[in-house]
N, C-alpha and C positions, 0 to 999 in steps of 0.2 A: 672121664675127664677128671673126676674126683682123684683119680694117682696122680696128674700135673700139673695141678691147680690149685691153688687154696678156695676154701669154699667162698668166701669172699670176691674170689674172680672168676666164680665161674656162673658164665651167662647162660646155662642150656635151659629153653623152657618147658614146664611142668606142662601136664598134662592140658589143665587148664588154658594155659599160654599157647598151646598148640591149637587151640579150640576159640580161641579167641577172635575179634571180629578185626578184621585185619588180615589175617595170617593161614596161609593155603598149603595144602601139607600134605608129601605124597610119600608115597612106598613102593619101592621096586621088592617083585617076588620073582623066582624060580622054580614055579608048582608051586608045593607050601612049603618053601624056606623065605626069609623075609632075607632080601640082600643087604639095603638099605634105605634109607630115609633123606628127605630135602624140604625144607619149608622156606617159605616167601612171604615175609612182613610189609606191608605198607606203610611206607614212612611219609610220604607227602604226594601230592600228583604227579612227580616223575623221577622219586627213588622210594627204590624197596630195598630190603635186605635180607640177605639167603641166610635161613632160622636152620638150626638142629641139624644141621649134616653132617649123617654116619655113615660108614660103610660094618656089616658084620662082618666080625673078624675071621668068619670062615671065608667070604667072598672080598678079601682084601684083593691089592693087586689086580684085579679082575676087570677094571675099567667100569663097576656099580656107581661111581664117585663121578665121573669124568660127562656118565650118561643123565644123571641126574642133574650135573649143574650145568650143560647143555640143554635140559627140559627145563629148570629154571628159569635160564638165560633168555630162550624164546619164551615161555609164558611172559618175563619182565620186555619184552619188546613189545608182544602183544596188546600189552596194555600200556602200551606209550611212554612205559619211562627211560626216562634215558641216563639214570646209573645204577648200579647196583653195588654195594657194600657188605662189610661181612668183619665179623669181627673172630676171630679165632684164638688157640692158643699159642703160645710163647715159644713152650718146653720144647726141645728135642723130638720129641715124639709127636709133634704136629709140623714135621719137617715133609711127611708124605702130601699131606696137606696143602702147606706155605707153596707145595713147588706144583701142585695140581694149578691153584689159582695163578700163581706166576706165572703159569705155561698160557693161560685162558685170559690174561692177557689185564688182571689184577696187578693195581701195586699196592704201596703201602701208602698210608692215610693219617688224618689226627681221628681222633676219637668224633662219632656222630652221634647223631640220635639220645642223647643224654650220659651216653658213655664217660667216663673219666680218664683219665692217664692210668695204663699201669701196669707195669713190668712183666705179669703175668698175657698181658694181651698183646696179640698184632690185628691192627684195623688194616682192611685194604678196602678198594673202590674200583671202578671201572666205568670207563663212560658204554653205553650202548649203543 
């Protein structure tokens, strides 16, 4: 994210953040390749919002991205909320991205969660 972002806007969280109480954090593997990663913050009793989604760039394309935030998506119904948000980047290069959520039925949103306005970001939302 560091090549499309100024370090300023860029929300991924550290280790720490991932670890946090709150925040549910999983990893897709193929034997021992790591594919990618999804996390689920709790924002109130009935929105969370999907943390740190990767896909490795070996297992691009591949549908890692698609499956995970479908595990997301029912883990967040599971627990009764009923929307989910996400805040992403801007640049060109999170265009694979913008059109995964688009497709899943995400729009676009104001800033939540303490978020600010800013050019580097797109927020979206969903009801569930």
């Amino acid at each position: 994210m560091a090549l499309h972002s100024p370090p300023g806007s860029i929300h991924a969280l550290d280790l720490a953040g991932l670890a946090a109480p709150g925040m549910t954090f999983w990893t897709a593997w193929r034997g021992d390749t790591l594919l990618g990663c999804a996390g689920l913050k709790a924002l109130d009793g009935d929105h969370g919002e999907l943390k740190s989604m990767r896909t490795a760039p070996a297992a691009l394309r591949q549908g890692v991205a698609a499956a995970l935030l479908a595990h997301a998506m029912a883990e967040s119904r599971r627990r009764g909320w009923t929307r989910l948000s996400l805040e992403t980047g801007s640049a060109p290069a999170f265009a694979a991205a913008h059109a995964l959520y688009l497709r899943e039925g995400f729009s676009d949103c104001a800033p939540f969660a303490g978020y600010a306005q800013d050019p580097w970001s797109r927020f979206m939302s969903r009801s569930l």
